[in-house]
C-alpha positions as CSV (number, residue, x, y, z in Angstrom):
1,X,-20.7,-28.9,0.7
2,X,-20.1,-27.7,4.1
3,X,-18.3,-24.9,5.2
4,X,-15.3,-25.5,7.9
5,X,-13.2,-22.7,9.1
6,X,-9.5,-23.7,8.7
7,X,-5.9,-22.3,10.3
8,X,-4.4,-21.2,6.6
9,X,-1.4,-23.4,6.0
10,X,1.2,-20.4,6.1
11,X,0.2,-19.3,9.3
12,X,0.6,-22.9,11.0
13,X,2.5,-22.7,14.8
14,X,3.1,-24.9,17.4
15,X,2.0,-28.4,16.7
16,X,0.4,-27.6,13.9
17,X,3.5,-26.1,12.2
18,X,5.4,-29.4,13.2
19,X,3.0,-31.3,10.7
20,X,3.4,-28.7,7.7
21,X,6.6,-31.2,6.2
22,X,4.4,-34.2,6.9
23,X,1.3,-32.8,5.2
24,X,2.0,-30.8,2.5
25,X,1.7,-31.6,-1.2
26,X,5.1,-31.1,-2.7
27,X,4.5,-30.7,-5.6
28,X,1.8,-27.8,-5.1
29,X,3.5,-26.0,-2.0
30,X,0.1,-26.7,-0.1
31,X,-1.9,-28.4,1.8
32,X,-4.7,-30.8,0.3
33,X,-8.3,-29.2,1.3
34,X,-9.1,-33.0,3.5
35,X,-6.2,-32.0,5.5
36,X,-6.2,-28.7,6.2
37,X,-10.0,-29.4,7.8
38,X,-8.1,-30.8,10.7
39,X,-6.1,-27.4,11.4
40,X,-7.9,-26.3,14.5
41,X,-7.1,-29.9,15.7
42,X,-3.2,-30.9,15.0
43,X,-4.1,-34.4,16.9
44,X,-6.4,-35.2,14.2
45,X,-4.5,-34.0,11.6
46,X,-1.0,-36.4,13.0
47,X,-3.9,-39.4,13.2
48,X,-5.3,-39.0,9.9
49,X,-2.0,-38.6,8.5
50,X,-0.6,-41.7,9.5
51,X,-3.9,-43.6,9.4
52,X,-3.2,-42.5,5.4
53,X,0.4,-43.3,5.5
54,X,-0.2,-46.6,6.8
55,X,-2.5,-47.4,4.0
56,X,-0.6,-46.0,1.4
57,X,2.5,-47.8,3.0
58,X,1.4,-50.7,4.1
59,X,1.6,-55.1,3.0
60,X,3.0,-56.9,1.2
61,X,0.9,-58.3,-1.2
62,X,-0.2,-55.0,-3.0
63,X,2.7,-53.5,-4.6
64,X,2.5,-48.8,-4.2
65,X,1.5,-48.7,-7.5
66,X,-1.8,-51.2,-7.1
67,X,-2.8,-49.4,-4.1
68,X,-2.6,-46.2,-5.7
69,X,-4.8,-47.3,-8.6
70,X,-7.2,-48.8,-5.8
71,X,-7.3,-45.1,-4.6
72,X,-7.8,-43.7,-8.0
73,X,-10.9,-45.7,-8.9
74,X,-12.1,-45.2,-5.4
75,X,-12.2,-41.3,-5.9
76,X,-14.0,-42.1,-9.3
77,X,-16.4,-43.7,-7.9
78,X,-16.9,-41.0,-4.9
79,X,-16.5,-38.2,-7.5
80,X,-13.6,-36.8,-5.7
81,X,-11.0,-34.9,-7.4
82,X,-8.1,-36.3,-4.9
């Protein structure tokens, strides 16, 4: 796996400390690893968040619960842990 340098979530300013509350797992206190790439760029970081919001979010004919399972088996298959 490749190495990216990252802004560590607790020292976060500016922009970037504007996203913490949009980002952060709440149940863990931090920030997921796939997020945190996109410290050195917060405009990245705000685009992939609500590119994943919208997803997660989004019709009508998948209830929140069949497009979290749709994630699920989609990490599975890419053997990620998220």
């Amino acid at each position: 796996m490749a190495w990216i340098g990252t802004i560590p979530d607790d020292e976060w300013e500016g922009a970037l400390g504007d996203l913490f509350g949009e980002v952060v797992d709440r149940t863990s206190g931090r920030v997921d690893e796939i997020m945190a790439i996109h410290s050195l760029n917060p405009r990245g970081m705000s685009a992939h968040s609500g590119l994943y919001q919208s997803a997660m979010a989004g019709t009508k004919t998948l209830r929140k619960v069949e497009r979290e399972l749709i994630a699920l088996v989609v990490s599975l298959e890419n053997e990620c842990h998220y």
